[in-house]
C-alpha positions in Angstrom: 148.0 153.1 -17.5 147.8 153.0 -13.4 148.8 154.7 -10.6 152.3 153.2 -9.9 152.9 154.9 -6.3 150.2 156.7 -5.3 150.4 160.6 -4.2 154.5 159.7 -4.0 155.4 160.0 -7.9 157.6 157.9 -9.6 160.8 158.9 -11.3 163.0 156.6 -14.6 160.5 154.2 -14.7 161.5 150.8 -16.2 160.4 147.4 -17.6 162.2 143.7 -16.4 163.0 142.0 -20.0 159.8 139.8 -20.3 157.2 143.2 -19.4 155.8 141.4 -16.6 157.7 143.6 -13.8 157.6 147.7 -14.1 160.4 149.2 -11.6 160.0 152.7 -9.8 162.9 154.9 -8.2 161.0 157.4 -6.1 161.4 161.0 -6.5 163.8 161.2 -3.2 165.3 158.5 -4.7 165.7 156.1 -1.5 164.0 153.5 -2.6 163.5 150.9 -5.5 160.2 149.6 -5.8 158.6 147.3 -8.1 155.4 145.6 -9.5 154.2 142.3 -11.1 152.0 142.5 -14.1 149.9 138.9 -14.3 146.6 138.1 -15.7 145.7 141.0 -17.3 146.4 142.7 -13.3 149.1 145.1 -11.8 150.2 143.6 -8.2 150.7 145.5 -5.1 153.9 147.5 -5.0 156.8 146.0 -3.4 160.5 146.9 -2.9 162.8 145.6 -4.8 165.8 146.5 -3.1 166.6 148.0 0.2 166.8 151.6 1.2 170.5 152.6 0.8 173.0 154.9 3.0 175.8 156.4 2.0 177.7 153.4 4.2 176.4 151.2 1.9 178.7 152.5 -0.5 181.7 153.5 1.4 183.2 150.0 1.1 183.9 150.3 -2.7 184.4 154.4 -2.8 185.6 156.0 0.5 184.1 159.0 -0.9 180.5 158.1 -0.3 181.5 158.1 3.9 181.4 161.6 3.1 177.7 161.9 1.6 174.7 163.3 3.6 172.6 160.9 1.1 172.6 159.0 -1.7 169.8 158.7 -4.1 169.5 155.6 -6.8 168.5 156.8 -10.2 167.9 155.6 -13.7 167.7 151.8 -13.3 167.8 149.3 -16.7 167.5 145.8 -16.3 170.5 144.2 -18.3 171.0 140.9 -19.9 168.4 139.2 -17.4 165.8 139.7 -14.8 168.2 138.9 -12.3 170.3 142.3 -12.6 169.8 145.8 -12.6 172.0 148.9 -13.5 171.4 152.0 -11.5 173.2 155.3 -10.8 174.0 156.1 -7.0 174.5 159.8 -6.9 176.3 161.3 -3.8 174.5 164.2 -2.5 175.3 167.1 0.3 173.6 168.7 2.8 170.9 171.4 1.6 172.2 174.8 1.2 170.4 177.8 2.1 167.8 177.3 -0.8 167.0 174.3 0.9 168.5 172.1 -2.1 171.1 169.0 -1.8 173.7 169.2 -5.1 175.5 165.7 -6.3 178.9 165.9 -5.8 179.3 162.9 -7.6 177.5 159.7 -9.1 178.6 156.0 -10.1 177.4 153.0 -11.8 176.3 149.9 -9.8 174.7 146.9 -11.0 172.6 145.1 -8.3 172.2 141.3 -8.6 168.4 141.1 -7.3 167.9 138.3 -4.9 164.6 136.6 -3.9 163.7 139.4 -1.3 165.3 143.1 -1.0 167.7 142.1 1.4 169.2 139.6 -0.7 170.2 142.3 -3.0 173.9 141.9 -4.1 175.4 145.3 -4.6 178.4 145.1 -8.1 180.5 147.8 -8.2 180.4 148.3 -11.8 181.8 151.6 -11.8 185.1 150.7 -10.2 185.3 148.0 -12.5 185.4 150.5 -15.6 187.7 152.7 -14.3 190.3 149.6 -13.7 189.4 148.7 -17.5 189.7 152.2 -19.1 192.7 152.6 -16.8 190.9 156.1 -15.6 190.1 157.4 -11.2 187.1 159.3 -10.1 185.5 159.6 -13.1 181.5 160.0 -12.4 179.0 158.2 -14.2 175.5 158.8 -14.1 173.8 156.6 -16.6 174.3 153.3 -18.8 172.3 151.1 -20.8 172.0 147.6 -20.9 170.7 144.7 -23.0 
């Protein structure tokens, strides 16, 4: 075992398809971060993708201009190393108790490129819902081979 992030904490922690990659989404959920396992020796951590605004996803669900945040969760590499399914929950401001609630979540898949920036964001989400013939349905979690 090893310290994947320090005091921070790491939240859904995953593996790429081959082991050699173990992928992070931090407990506020901004941020995908990553690190290389090679020669018997865990790398420095690195992002993986860059830290999303609610903007971000605006352009394939109006609904997110509306979002004081949104936080990435549960991510599962699918089919290759080259892609990976997360959850982008919508979340408001804190309420008296100091506490943000998701108003609602979707599915993304984000085609990793060779630095974070490169990062291709899928709506996979919106895709469903045009298959199953269904609007503003949230989903939170998928799995992926």
């Amino acid at each position: 075992t090893f310290d994947f992030t320090g005091a921070v904490g790491c939240g859904h922690a995953t593996f790429n398809l081959d082991g050699s990659t173990a992928v992070c989404v931090l407990p506020k959920g901004t941020a995908i971060h990553a690190r290389d396992y090679a020669d018997g020796e865990w790398g420095e951590l690195y992002d993986l993708a860059p830290i999303y605004s609610p903007a971000d996803f605006a352009e394939f669900d109006a609904r997110y201009a509306e979002c004081n945040d949104v936080v990435l969760s549960y991510p599962a590499f699918c089919a290759s190393n080259d892609y990976l399914l997360v959850g982008a929950q919508c979340l408001t401001a804190p309420g008296s108790d100091g506490r943000a609630e998701t108003t609602f979540s979707e599915l993304f898949l984000l085609k990793l490129g060779a630095t974070a920036d490169a990062t291709e964001v899928i709506p996979l989400h919106t895709q469903m819902e045009e298959f199953l013939g269904v609007e503003g349905k949230d989903s939170v979690t998928g799995a992926c081979r």
